[in-house]
DOKE-152175 format. One line per 4 residues: their letters; for each residue x, y, z of C-alpha. Coordinates in nm, 2 decimals. Each point is the difference from the previous one (the first is absolute). Layout:
<tivexs>
a	X/Y/Z  ... $
</tivexs>
This chain:
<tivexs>
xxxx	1.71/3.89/-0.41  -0.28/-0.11/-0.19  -0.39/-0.04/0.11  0.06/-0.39/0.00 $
xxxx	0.32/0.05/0.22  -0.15/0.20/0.24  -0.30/-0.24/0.06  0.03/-0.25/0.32 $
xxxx	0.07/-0.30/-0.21  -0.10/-0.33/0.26  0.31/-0.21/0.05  0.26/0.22/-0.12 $
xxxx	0.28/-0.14/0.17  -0.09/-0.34/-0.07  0.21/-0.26/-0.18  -0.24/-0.06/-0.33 $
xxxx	-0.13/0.30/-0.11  -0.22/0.10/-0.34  0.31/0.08/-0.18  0.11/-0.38/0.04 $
xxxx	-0.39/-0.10/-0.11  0.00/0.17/-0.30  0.36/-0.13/-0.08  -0.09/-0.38/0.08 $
xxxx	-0.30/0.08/-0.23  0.24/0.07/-0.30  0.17/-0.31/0.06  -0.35/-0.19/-0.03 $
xxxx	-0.09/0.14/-0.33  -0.12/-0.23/-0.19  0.08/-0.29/0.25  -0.34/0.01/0.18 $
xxxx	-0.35/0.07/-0.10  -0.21/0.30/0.19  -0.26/-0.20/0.14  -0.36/0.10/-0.08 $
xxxx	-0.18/0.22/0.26  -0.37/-0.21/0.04  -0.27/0.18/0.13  -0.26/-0.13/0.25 $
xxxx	-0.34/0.10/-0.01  -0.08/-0.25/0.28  0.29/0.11/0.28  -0.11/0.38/-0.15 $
xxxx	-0.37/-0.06/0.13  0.13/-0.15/0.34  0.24/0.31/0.11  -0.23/0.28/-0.20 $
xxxx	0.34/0.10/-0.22  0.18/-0.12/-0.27  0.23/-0.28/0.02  0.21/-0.14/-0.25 $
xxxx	0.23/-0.30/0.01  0.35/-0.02/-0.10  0.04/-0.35/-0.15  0.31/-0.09/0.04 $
xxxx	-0.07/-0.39/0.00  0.05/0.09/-0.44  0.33/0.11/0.04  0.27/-0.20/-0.15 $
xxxx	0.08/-0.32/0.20  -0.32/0.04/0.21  0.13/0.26/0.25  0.13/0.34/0.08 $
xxxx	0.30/-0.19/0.14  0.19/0.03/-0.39  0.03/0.39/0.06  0.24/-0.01/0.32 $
xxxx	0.21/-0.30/-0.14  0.04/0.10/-0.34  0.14/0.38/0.15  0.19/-0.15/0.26 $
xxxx	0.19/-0.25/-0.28  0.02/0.30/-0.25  0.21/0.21/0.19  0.21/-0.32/0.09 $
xxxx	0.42/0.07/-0.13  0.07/-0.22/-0.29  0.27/-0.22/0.24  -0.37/-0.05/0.27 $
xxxx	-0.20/-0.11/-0.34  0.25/-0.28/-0.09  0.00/-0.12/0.35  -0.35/-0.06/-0.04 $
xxxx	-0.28/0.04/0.22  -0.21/-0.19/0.29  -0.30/0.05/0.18  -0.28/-0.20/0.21 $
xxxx	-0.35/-0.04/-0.03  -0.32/-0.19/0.01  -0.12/0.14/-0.32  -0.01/0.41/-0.11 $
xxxx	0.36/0.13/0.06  0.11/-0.34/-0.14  -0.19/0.11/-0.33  0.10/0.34/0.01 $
xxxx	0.39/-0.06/0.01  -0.07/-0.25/-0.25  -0.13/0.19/-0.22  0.22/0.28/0.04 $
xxxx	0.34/-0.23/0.01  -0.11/-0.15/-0.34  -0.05/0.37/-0.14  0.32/0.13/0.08 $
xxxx	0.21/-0.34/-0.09  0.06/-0.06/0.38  0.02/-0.36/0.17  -0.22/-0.05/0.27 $
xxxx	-0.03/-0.26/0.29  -0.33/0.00/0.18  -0.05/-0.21/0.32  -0.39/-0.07/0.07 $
xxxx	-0.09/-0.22/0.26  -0.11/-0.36/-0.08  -0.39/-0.02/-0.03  -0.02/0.36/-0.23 $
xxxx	-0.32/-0.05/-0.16  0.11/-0.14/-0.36  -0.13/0.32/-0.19  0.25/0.23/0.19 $
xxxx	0.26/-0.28/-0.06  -0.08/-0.04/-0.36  -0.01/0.37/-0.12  0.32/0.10/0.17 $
xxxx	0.18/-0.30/-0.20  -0.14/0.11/-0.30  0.15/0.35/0.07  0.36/-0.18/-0.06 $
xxxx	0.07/0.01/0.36  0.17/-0.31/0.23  -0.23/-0.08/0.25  0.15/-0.19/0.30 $
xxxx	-0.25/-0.15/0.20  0.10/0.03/0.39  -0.22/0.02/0.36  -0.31/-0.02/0.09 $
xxxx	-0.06/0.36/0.02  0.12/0.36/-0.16  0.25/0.06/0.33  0.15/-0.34/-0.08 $
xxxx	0.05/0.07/-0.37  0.17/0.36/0.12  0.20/-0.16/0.18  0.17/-0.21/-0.27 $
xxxx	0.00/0.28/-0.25  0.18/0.23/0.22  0.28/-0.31/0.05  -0.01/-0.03/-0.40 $
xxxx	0.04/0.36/-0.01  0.32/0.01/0.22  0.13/-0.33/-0.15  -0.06/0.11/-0.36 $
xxxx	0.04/0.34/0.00  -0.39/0.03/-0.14  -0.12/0.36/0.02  -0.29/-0.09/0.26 $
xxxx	-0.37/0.25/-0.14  -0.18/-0.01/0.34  -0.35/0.03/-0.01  -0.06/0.36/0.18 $
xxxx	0.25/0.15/0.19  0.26/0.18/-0.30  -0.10/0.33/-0.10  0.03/-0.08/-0.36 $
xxxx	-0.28/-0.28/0.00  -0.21/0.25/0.20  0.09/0.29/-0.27  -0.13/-0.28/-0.24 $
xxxx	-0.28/-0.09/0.17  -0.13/0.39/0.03  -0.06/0.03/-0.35  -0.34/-0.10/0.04 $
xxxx	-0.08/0.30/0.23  0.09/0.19/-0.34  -0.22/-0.19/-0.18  -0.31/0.07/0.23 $
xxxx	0.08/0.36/0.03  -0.02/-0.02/-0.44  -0.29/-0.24/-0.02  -0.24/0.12/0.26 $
xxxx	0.18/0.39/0.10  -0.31/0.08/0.24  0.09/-0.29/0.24  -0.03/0.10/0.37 $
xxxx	0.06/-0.29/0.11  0.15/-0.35/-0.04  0.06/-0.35/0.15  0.26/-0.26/-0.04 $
xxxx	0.10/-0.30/0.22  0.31/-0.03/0.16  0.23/-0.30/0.04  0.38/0.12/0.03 $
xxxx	-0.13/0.40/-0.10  0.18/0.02/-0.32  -0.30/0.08/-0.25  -0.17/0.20/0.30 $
xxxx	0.34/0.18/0.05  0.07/0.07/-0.37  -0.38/0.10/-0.08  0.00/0.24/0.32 $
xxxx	0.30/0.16/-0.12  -0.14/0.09/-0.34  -0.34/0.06/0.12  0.06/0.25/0.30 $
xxxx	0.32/0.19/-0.15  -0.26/0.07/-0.37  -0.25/0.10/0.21  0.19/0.26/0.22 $
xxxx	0.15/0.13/-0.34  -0.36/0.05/-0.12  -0.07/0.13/0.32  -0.29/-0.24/0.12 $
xxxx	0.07/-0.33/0.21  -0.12/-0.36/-0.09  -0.09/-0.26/0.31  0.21/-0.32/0.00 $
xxxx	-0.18/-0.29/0.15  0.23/-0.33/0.01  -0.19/-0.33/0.12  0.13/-0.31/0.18 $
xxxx	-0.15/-0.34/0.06  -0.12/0.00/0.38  0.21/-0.30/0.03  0.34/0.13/-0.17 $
xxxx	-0.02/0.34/0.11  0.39/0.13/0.13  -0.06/0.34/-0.10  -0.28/0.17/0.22 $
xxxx	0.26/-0.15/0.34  0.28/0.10/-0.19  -0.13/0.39/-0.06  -0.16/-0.03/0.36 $
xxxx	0.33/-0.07/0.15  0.21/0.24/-0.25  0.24/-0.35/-0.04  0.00/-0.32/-0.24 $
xxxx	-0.16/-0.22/0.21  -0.05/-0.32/-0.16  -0.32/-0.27/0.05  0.06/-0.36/0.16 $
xxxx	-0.20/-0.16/-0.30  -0.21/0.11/-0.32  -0.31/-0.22/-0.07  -0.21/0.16/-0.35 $
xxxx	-0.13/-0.09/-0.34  0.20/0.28/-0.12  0.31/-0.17/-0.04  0.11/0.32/-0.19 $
xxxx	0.01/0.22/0.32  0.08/-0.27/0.25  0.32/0.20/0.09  0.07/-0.02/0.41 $
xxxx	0.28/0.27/0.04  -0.09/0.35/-0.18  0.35/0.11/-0.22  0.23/0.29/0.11 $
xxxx	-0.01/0.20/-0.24  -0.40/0.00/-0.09  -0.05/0.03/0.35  0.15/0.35/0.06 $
xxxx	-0.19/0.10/-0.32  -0.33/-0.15/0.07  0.00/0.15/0.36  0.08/0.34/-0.13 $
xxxx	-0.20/0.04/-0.32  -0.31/-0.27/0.08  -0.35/0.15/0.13  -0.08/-0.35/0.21 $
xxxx	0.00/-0.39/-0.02  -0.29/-0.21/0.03  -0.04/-0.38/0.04  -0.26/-0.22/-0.19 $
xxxx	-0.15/-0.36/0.12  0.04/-0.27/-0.23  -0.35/0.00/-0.02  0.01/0.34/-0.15 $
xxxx	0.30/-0.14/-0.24  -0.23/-0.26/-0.15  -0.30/0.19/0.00  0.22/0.26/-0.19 $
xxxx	0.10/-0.26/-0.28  -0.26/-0.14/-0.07  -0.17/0.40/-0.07  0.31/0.05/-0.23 $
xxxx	-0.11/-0.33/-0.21  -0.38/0.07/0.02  0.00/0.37/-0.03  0.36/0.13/-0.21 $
xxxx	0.05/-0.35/-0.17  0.37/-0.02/0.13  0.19/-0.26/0.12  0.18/0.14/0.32 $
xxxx	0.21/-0.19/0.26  -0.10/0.03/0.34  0.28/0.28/0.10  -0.10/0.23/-0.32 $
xxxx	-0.38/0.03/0.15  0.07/0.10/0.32  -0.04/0.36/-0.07  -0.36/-0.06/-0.19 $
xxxx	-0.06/-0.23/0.34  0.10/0.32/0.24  -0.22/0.20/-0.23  -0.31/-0.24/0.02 $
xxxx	0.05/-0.06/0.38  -0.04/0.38/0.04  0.37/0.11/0.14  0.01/0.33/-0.16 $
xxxx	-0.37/0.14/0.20  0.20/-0.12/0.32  0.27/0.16/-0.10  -0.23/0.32/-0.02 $
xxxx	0.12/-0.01/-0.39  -0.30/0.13/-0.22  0.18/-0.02/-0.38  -0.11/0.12/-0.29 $
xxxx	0.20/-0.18/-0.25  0.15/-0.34/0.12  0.28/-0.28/-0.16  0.09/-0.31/0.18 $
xxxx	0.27/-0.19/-0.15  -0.04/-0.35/-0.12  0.40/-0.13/0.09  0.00/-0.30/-0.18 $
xxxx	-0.22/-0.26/-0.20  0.25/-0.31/0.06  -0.30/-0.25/0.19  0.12/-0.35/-0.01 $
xxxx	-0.38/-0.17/-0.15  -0.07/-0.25/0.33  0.04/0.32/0.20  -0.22/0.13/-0.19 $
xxxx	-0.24/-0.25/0.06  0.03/-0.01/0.38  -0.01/0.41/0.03  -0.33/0.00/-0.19 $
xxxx	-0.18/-0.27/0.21  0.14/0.17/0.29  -0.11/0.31/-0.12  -0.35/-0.11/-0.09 $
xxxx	-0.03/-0.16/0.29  0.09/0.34/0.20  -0.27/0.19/-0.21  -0.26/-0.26/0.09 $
xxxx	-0.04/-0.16/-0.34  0.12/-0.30/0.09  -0.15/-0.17/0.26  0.09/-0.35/0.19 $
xxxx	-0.19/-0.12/0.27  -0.02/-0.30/0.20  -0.36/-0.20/0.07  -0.06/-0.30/0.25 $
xxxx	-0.31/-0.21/-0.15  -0.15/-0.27/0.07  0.13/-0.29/-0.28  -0.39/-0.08/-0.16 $
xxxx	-0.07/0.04/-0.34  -0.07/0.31/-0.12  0.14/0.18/0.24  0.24/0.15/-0.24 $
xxxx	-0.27/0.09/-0.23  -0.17/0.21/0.26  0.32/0.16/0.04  0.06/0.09/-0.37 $
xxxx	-0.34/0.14/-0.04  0.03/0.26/0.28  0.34/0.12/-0.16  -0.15/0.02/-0.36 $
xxxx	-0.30/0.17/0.11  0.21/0.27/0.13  0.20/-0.02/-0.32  0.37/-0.09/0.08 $
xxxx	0.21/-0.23/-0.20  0.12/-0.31/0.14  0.32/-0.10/-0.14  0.12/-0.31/0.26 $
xxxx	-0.14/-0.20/0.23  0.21/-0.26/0.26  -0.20/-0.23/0.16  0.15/-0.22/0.31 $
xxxx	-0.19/-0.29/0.27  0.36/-0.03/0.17  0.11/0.29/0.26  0.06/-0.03/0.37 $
xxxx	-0.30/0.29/0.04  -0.23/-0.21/-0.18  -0.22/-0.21/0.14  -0.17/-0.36/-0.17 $
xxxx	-0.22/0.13/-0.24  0.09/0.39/-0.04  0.19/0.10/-0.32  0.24/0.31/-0.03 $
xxxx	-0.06/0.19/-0.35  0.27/0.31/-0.06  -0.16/0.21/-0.31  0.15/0.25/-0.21 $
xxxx	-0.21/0.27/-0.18  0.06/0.33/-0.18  -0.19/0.25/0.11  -0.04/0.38/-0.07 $
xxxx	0.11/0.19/0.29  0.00/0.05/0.38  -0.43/0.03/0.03  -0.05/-0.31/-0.27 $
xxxx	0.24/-0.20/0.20  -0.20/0.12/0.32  -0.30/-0.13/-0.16  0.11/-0.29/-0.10 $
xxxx	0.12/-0.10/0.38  -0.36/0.14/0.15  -0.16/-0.25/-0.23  0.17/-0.29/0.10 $
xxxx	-0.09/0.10/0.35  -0.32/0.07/-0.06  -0.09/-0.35/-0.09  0.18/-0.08/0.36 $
xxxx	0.37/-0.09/-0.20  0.30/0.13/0.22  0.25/0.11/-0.30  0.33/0.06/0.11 $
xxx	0.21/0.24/-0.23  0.34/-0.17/-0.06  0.16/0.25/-0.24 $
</tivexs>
């Protein structure tokens, strides 16, 4: 028995272990890129360590979603490839069977649910795949691609739970073990638990062989969160409903087979406030210059929201993993006003004036004197709270934070205005 053999190696008598990571890795040779490791000054300066982020919004159809299907379709039999394949999804899976059916010659059906932002819809066309169009949600569209699936005889990739898309989806823990081989510690969010599964896998079986551990933080959306009840209770227990902007790990019912990984191998899971989502964003665009979707910044928001102090985590060398990049643009647009709006730099508020002239002008002058930028103003005489001859004026302004905004509210009361914050 060797050293390596004698060591307590996490997860040993798991279903996916390193030995399938490292094999799934061989089949993506030269199928997928490995993703640049960014590193962040400004995170570093808020934890007092080094963090790096693993931008995985570059991969190759916008997600890490392309490593799990392509494996799982690889190690189809040749009879299961010219039956073709089907899957269902609002946007990353969709592109990342795509993408992998057209690189290994395979038909593939994907069902999305009617009202898929057009991007998502567009891209996994141009990846050669028939897109059905079914639903008004992602359970609807499974639904119909499981009955395609028995009717046709369709080799159905499901998202998350086969241990062959979570080998696929572990090669990225190998990647951050190369890149950044210091790491103590590192986050991911978790929809179904595939990439957390995969990465934990790799991460904490390396580590034991190198004889030193790694923490594995995975990070939920407060308000599509299965996982922390699910571990609490030992049992899948799935949510009623899932309301977030991160459409990408909207997932209600943790998978099987991640779930008796992620319980054994995963340090804790934490929940983040859409708040903290967009706030998270809008850093990765101002701060990194990359384009994330709302699921891939979950980790940076969990990091920013300071989860890993109460954790009683004090890391050295940090990753968090940016999932996917796949952001449909008017999304976009609303997370960023939202999130601007949650850091204080935009500011709406609602005054009740008396309709005289210049009025208005008084107004302006107090809000330019405190240097805020107006960018609309609605003025209305008809409301059942106004009375004849008041006027209801809703302004929006950028500011620069939670003390200019302050200031900018204490002025408008100081000249005996009642502001009230709309936002």
């Amino acid at each position: 028995m060797t050293h390596q053999d004698s060591l307590h190696v996490p997860g040993r008598e798991l279903n996916v272990q390193l030995s399938d990571i490292t094999s799934a890795r061989e089949l993506l040779e030269g199928v997928i890129v490995d993703t640049p490791m960014e590193h962040s000054r400004a995170l570093g300066r808020m934890l007092g360590a080094t963090v790096h982020l693993k931008a995985e919004n570059l991969q190759r159809a916008g997600s890490f979603k392309v490593r799990g299907a392509y494996v799982r379709m690889a190690r189809l039999s040749d009879e299961q490839k010219a039956r073709g394949v089907v899957a269902a999804s609002a946007g990353n899976h969709a592109q990342g069977v795509a993408l992998a059916a057209k690189k290994l010659g395979v038909q593939a059906t994907i069902f999305m649910p009617r009202g898929v932002a057009l991007p998502k819809l567009a891209a996994t066309r141009d990846h050669g795949a028939e897109v059905v169009l079914h639903g008004s949600n992602v359970d609807e569209a499974l639904v119909e691609a499981q009955r395609f699936s028995d009717e046709s005889g369709a080799v159905f990739i499901h998202p998350f739970n086969h241990t062959d898309v979570v080998a696929g989806q572990g090669t990225i823990g190998l990647e951050i073990l190369e890149q950044q081989p210091d790491v103590d510690t590192v986050l991911m969010g978790i929809g179904g638990g595939g990439l957390l599964a995969g990465a934990a896998v790799a991460l904490k079986q390396q580590a034991a062989r190198e004889g030193r551990t790694i923490k594995l933080i995975g990070v939920q959306a407060e308000n599509a969160a299965a996982y922390p009840p699910s571990l609490a209770a030992d049992a899948l227990v799935p949510l009623k409903g899932v309301r977030t902007i991160a459409d990408g790990i909207a997932v209600g019912r943790p998978g099987e087979i991640p779930f008796e990984i992620i319980k054994e191998l995963v340090d804790d899971v934490v929940t983040v406030s859409e708040d903290a989502i967009a706030k998270a964003l809008i850093f990765l665009l101002e701060r990194s210059k990359l384009v994330v979707e709302p699921a891939g910044a979950v980790g940076v928001a969990a990091l920013m929201e300071g989860k890993l102090a109460e954790l009683g985590i004090n890391p050295k060398s940090v990753v968090a993993v940016l999932s996917g990049g796949n952001i449909d643009p008017m999304l976009m647009l609303r997370v960023i006003q939202h999130g601007l709006a949650a850091a204080d730099r935009f500011l709406t508020v609602k005054l009740m004036l008396k309709d005289r002239p210049g009025e208005l002008a008084i107004i302006s002058k107090i809000i330019a004197d405190t240097d805020a930028n107006v960018i609309g103003v609605d003025h209305s005489r008809i409301g059942g709270e106004l009375s004849m001859g008041d006027v209801s004026i809703v302004i929006n302004m950028e500011t620069k934070g939670t003390e200019h905004s302050a200031l900018v509210l204490n002025s408008l009361r100081a000249e005996g205005y009642e502001p009230l914050v709309t936002h």
